[in-house]
N, C-alpha and C positions, 0 to 999 in steps of 0.2 A: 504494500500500500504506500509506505514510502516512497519507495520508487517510482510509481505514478506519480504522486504529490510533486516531487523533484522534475520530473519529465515534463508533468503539465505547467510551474513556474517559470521554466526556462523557455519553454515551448510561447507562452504570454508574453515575454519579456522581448526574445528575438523579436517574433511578431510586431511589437511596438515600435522596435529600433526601427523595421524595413518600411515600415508606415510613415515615420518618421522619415526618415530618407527619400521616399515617394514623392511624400507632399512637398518637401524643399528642393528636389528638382522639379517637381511640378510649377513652383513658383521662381524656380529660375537660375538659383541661388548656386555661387560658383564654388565657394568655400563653405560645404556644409560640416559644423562645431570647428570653425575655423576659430584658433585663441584669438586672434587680432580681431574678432567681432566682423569680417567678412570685410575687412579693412587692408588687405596685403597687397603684394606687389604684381601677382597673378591674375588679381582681381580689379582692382582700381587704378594700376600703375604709379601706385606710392601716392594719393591723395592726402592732404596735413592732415596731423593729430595721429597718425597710425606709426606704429612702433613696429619699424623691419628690424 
């Protein structure tokens, strides 16, 4: 029964992540959980305020 319990948590969890990931290429987004706040060099070509 554990082991269910364990399987089905991880199993919710992943799922969330890929959901996650979905919707913010859906909406565009080039650095997704990027630290720099989607603020990098890849992304905006060094716009002020962002920390390369």
């Amino acid at each position: 029964m554990q082991t269910a319990i364990t399987i089905a948590i991880l199993a919710a969890v992943l799922g969330c992540a890929i959901a996650y990931l979905r919707r913010a290429k859906k909406k565009g987004r080039a650095c997704i959980g990027c630290p720099a706040g989607d603020c990098c060099s890849g992304n905006c070509g060094g716009c002020k305020g962002c920390h390369q």
